[in-house]
C-alpha positions in Angstrom: 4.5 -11.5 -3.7 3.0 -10.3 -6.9 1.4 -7.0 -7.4 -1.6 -8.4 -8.1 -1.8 -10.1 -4.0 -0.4 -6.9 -3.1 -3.3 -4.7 -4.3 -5.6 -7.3 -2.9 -4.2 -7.2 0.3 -4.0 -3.6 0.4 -7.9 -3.1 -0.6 -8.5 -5.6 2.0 -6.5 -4.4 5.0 -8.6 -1.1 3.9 -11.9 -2.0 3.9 -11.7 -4.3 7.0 -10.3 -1.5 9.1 -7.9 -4.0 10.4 -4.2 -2.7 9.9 -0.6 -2.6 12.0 1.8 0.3 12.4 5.0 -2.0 11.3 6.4 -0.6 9.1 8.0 -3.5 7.2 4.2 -4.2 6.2 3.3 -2.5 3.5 -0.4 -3.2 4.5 -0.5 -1.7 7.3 2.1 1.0 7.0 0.2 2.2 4.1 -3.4 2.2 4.8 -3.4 5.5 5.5 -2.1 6.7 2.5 -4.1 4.7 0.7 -7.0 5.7 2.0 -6.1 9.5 1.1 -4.5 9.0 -2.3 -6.2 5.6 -4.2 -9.1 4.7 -2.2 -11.1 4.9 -5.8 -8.1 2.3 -7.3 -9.5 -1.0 -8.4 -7.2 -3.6 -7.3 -5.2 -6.2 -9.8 -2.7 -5.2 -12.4 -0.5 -3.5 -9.9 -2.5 -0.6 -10.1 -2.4 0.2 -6.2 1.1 -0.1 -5.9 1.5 2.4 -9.0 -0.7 4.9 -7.4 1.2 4.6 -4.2 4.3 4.8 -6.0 2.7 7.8 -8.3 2.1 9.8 -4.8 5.4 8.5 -3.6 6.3 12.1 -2.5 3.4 12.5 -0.4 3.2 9.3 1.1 4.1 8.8 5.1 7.8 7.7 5.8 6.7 4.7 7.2 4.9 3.9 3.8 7.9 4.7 1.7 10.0 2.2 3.5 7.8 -0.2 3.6 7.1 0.0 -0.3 11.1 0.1 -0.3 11.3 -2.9 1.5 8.6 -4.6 -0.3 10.9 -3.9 -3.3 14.3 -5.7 -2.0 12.2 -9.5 -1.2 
């Protein structure tokens, strides 16, 4: 998955209020965090991922693995 599909899913999961607790789904194990640390970051480019990553030490551990596991496909 590119960053680019990533950062759109991400902005959608968070503005449809529809997200899961797995945390093997980056989507959904970090809308939270998203919501608290790059809410305000326009999607594409890989931008979200990059403010996630940016934040990394105050993300959720269920977001860090999930952005870890995103990273091993």
């Amino acid at each position: 998955m590119s960053k680019l599909s990533f950062a759109a899913i991400v902005v959608a999961v968070a503005f449809s209020g529809l997200a899961s607790a797995q945390s093997s789904d980056p989507r959904g194990a970090c809308k939270a965090d998203y919501d608290k640390f790059c809410a305000g970051i326009a999607p594409g480019g890989g931008r979200v991922v990059a403010c996630l990553n940016g934040k990394r030490d105050q993300l959720s551990d269920t977001c860090k693995t999930a952005l870890d596991s995103r990273k091993k496909k």
